[in-house]
C-alpha positions in Angstrom: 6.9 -12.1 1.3 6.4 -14.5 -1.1 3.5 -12.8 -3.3 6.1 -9.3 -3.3 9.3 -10.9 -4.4 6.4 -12.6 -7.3 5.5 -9.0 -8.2 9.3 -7.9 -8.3 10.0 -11.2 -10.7 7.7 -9.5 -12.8 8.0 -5.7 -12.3 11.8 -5.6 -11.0 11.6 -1.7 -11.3 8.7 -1.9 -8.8 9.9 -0.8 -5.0 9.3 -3.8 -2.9 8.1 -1.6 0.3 4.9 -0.6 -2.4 4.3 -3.8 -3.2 4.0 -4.9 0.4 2.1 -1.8 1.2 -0.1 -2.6 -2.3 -0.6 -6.3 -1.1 -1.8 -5.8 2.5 -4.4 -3.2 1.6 -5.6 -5.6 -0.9 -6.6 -7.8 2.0 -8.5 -5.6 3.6 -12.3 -4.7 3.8 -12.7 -1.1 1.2 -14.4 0.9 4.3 -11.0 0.5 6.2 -9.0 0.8 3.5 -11.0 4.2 2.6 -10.2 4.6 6.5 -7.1 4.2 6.3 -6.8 7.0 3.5 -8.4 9.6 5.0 -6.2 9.3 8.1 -3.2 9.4 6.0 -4.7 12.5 3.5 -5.9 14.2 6.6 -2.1 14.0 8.4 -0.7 14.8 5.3 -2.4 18.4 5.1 -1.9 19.1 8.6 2.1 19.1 8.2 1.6 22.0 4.9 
């Protein structure tokens, strides 16, 4: 929580949920991020 309220100090405008969101994908390896993405893309166009 420390590295989000960091970004806020900086960006105040910024919604902290993002930044948290933002932060832990940054941690993690770009196949499961890209993972990840296509799961959420792919549940995303089933609910139109």
């Amino acid at each position: 929580m420390r590295s989000v309220w960091a970004v806020l100090a900086v960006r105040p405008e910024a919604d902290p949920d993002y930044v948290r969101h933002t932060l832990i994908l940054v941690e993690q390896p770009p196949l499961e991020r890209l993972r990840r993405s296509l799961i959420r893309g792919h549940a995303l166009a089933q609910r139109k």
